[in-house]
TORPA-821360 format. One record per atom (N, C-alpha, C, O, CB): atom name; x, y, z; residue in three letters; chain; residue number from 0. Coordinates in steps of 0.001 Angstrom, whole numbers, plus 500000, padded with zeros to 6 digits. Atoms other than C-alpha are relative to their C-alpha. Glycine has a CB too. Layout:
R site      X      Y      Z code unit pos
R   CA      X      Y      Z  ALA    A NUM
...
***
This chain:
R site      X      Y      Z code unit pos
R    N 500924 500517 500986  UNK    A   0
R   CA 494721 511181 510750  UNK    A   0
R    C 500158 498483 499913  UNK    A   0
R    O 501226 497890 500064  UNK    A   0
R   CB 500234 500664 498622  UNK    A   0
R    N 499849 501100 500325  UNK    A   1
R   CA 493467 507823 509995  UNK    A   1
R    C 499771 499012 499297  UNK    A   1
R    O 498816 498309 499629  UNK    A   1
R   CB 499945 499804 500429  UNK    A   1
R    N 500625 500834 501444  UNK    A   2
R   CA 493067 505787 507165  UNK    A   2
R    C 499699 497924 500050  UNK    A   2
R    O 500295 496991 500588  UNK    A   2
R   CB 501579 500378 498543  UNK    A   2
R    N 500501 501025 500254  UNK    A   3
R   CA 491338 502780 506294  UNK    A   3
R    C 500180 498649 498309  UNK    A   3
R    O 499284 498584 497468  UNK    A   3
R   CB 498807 500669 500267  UNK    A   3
R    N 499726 500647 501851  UNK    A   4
R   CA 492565 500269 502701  UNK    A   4
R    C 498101 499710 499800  UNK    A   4
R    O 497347 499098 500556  UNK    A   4
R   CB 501420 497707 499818  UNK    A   4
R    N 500923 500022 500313  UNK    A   5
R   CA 489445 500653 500913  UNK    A   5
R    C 499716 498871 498952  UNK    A   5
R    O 498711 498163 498883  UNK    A   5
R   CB 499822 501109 499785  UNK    A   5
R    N 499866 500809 500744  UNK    A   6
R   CA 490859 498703 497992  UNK    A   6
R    C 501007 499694 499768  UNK    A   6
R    O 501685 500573 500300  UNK    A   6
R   CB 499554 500124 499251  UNK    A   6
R    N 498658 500180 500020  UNK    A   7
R   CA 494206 497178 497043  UNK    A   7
R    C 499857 498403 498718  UNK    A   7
R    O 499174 497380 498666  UNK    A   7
R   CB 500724 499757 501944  UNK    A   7
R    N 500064 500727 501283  UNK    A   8
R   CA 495018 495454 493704  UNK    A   8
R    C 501472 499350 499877  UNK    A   8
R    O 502415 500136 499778  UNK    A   8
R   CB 499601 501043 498691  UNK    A   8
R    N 498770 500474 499891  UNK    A   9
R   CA 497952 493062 493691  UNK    A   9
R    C 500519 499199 498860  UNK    A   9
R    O 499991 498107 498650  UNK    A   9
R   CB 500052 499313 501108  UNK    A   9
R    N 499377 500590 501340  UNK    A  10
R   CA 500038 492068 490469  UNK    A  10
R    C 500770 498919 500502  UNK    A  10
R    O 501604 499499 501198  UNK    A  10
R   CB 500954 501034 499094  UNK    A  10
R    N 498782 500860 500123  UNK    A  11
R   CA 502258 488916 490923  UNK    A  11
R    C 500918 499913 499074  UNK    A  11
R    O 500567 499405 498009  UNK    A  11
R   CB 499738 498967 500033  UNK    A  11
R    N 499128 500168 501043  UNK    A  12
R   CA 505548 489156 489112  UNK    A  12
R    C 500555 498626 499889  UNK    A  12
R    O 500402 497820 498971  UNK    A  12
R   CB 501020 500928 500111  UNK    A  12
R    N 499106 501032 499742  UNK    A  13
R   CA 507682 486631 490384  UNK    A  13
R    C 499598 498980 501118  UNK    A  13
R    O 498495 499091 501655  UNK    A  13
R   CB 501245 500607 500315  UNK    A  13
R    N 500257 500340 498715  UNK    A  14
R   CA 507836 484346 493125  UNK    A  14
R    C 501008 500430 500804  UNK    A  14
R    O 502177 500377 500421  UNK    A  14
R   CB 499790 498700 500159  UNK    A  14
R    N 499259 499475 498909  UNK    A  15
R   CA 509167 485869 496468  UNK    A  15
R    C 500928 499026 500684  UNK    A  15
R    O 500610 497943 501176  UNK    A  15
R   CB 499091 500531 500955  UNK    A  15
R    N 499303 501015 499479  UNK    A  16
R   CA 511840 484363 497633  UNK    A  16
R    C 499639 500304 502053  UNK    A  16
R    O 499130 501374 502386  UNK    A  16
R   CB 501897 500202 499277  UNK    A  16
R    N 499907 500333 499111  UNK    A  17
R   CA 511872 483422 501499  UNK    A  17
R    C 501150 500683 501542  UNK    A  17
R    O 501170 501037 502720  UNK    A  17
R   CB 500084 498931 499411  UNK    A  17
R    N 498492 500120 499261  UNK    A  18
R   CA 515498 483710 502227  UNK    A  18
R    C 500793 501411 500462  UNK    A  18
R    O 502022 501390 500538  UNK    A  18
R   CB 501068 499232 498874  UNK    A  18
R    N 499581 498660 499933  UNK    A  19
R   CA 516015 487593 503039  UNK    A  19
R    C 499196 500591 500359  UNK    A  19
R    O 498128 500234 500856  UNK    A  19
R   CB 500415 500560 499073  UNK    A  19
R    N 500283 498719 500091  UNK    A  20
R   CA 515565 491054 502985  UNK    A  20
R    C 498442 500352 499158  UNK    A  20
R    O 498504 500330 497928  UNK    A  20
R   CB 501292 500594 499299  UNK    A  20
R    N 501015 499224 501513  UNK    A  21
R   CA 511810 492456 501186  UNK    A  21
R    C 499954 501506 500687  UNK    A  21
R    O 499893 501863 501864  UNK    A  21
R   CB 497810 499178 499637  UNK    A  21
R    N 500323 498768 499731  UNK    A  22
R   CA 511496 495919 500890  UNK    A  22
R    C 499207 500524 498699  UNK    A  22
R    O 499395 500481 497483  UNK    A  22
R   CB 501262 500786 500384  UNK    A  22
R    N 501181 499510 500584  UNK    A  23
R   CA 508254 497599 500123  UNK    A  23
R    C 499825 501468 500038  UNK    A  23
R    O 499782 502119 501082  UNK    A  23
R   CB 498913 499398 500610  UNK    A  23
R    N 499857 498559 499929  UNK    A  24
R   CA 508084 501194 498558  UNK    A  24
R    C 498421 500205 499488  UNK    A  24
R    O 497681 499383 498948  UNK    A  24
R   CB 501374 500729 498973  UNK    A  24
R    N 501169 499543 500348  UNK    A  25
R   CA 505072 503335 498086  UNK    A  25
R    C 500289 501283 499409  UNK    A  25
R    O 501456 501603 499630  UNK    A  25
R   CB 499078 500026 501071  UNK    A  25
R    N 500220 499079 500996  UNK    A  26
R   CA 504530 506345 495861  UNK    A  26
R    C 498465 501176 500112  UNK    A  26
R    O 497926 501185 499005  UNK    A  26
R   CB 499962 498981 498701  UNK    A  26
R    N 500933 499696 500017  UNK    A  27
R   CA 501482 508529 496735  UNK    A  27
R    C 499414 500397 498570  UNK    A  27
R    O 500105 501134 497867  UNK    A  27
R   CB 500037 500729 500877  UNK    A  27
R    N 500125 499622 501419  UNK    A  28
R   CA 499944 509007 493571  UNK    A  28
R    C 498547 501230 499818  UNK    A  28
R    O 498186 501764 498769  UNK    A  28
R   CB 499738 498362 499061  UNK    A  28
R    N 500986 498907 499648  UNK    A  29
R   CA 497231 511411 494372  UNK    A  29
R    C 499155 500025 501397  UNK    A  29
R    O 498955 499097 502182  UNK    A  29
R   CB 499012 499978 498920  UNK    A  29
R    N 500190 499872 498382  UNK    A  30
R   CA 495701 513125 497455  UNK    A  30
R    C 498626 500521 499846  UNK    A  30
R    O 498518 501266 498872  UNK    A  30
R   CB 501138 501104 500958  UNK    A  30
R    N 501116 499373 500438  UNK    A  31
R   CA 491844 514045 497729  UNK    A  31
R    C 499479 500246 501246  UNK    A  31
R    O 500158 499527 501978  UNK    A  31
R   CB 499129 499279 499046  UNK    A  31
R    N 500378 499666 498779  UNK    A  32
R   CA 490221 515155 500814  UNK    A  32
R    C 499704 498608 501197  UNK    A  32
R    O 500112 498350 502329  UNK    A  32
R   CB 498721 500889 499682  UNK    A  32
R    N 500358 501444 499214  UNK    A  33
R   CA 488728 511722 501907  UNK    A  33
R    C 500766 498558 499829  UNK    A  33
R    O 500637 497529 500492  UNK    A  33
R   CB 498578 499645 499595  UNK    A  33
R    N 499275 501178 500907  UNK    A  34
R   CA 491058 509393 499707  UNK    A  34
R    C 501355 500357 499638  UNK    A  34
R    O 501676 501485 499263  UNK    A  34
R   CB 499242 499703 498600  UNK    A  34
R    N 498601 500059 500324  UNK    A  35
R   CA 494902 508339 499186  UNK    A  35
R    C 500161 498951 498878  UNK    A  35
R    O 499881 497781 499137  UNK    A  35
R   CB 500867 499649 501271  UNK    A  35
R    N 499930 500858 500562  UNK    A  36
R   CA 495549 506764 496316  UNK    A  36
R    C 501748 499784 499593  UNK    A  36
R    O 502283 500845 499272  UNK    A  36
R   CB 498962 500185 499035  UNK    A  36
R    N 498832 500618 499456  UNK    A  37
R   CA 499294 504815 496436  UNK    A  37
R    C 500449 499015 498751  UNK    A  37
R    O 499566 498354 498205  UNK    A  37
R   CB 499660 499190 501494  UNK    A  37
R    N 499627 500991 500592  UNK    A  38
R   CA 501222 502757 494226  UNK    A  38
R    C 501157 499679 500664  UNK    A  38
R    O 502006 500444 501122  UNK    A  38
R   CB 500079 500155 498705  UNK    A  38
R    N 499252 500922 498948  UNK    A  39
R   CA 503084 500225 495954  UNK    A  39
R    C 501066 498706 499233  UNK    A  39
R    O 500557 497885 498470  UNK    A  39
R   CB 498642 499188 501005  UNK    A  39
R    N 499557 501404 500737  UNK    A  40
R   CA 505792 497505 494711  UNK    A  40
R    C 501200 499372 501365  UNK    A  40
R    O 501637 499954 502358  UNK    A  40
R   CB 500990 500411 498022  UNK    A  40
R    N 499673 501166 499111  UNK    A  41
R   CA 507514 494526 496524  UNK    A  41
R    C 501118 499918 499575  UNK    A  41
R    O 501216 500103 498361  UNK    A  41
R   CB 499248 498722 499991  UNK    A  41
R    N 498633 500145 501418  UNK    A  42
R   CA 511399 493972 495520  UNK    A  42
R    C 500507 498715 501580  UNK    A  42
R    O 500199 498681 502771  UNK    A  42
R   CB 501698 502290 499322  UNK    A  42
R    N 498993 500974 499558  UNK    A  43
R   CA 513690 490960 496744  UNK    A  43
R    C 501111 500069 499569  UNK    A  43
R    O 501012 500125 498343  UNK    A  43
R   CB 499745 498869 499813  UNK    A  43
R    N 498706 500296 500801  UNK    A  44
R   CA 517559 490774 495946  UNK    A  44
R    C 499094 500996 499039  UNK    A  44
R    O 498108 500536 498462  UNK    A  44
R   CB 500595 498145 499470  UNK    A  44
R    N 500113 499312 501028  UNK    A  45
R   CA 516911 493812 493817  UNK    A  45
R    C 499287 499630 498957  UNK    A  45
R    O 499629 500184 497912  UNK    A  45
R   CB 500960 500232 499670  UNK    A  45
R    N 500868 500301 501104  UNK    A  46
R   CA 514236 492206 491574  UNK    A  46
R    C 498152 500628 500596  UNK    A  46
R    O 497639 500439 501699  UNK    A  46
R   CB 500206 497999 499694  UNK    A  46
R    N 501692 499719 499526  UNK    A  47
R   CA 510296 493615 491830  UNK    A  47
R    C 499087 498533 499810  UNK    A  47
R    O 498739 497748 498928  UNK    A  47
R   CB 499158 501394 498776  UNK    A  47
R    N 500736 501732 500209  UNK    A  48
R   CA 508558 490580 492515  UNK    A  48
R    C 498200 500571 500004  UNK    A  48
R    O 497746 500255 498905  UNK    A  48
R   CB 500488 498486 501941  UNK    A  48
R    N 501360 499259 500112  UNK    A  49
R   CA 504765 492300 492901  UNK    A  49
R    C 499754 501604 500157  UNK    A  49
R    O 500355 502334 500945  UNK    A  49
R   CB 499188 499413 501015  UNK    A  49
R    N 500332 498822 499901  UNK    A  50
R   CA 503047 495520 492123  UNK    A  50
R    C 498918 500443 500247  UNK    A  50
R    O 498051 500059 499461  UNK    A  50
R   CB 500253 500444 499265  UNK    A  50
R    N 501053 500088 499662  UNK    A  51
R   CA 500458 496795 493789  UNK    A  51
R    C 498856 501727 499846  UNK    A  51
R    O 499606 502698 499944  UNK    A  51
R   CB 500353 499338 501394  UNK    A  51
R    N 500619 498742 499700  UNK    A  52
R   CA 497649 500076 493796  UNK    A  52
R    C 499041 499967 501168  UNK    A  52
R    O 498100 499190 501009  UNK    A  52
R   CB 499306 500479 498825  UNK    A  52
R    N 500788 499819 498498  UNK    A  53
R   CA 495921 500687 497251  UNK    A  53
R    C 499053 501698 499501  UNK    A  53
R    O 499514 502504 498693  UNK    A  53
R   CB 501605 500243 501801  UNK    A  53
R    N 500055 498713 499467  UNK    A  54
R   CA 493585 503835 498017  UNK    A  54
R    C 499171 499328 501139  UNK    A  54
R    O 498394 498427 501455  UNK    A  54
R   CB 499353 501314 499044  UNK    A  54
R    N 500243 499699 497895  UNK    A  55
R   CA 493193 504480 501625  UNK    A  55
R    C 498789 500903 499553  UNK    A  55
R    O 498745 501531 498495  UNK    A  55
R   CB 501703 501230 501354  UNK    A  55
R    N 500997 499101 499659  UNK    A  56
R   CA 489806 506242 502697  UNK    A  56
R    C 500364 500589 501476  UNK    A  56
R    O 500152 499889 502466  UNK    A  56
R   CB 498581 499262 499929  UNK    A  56
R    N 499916 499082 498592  UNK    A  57
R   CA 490650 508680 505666  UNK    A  57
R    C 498508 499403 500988  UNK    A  57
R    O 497374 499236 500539  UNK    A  57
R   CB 499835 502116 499497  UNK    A  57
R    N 501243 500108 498373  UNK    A  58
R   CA 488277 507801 509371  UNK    A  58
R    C 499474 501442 499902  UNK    A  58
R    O 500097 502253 499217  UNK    A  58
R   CB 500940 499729 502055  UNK    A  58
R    N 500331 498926 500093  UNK    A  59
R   CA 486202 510702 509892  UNK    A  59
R    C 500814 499860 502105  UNK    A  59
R    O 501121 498928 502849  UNK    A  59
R   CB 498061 500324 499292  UNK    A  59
R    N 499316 499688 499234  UNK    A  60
R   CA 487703 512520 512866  UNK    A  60
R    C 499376 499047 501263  UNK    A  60
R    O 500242 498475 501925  UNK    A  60
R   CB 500071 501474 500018  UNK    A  60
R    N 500994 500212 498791  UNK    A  61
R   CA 484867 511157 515686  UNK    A  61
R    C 500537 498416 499876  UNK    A  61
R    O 500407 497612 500799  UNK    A  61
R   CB 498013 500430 499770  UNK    A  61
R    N 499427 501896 499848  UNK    A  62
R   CA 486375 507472 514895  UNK    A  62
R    C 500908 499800 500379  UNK    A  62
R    O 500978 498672 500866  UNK    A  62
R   CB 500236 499077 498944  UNK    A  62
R    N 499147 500303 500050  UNK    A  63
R   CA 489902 508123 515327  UNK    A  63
R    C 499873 499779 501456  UNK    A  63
R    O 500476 498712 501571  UNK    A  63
R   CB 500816 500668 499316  UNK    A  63
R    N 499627 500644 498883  UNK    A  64
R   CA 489630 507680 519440  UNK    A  64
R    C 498987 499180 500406  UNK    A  64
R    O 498631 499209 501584  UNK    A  64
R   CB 500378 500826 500974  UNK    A  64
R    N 500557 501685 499939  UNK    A  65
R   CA 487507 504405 519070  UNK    A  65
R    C 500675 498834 499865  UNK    A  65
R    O 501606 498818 499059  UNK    A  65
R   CB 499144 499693 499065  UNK    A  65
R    N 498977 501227 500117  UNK    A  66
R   CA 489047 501424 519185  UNK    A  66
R    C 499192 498569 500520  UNK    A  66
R    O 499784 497490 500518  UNK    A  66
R   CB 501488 500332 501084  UNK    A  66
***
């Protein structure tokens, strides 16, 4: 399967630092036949610096070997 960001909403907490490690977690937050909807946050040195909500729209099958 293949999905497409349909929309994606981005909070700024902090400013990101540069100097490291980011690690970005996601959360599916509901699943619908054509649509994923995701909550997403950004962390540095253990602080959440942005938070974000995405939903993905699934390709219909006849797209996925187009390129």
């Amino acid at each position: 399967m293949r999905f497409v960001t349909a929309s994606l909403k981005v909070d700024y907490l902090r400013p990101t630092p540069i100097d490291g490690e980011l690690e970005v977690r996601g959360e599916i937050v509901e699943v619908k036949p054509r649509k994923v909807t995701v909550s997403l946050s950004l962390s540095a040195h253990g602080e959440v610096c942005a938070r974000g909500h995405m939903i993905a729209v699934r390709l219909p099958d006849s797209a996925a070997g187009q390129q």
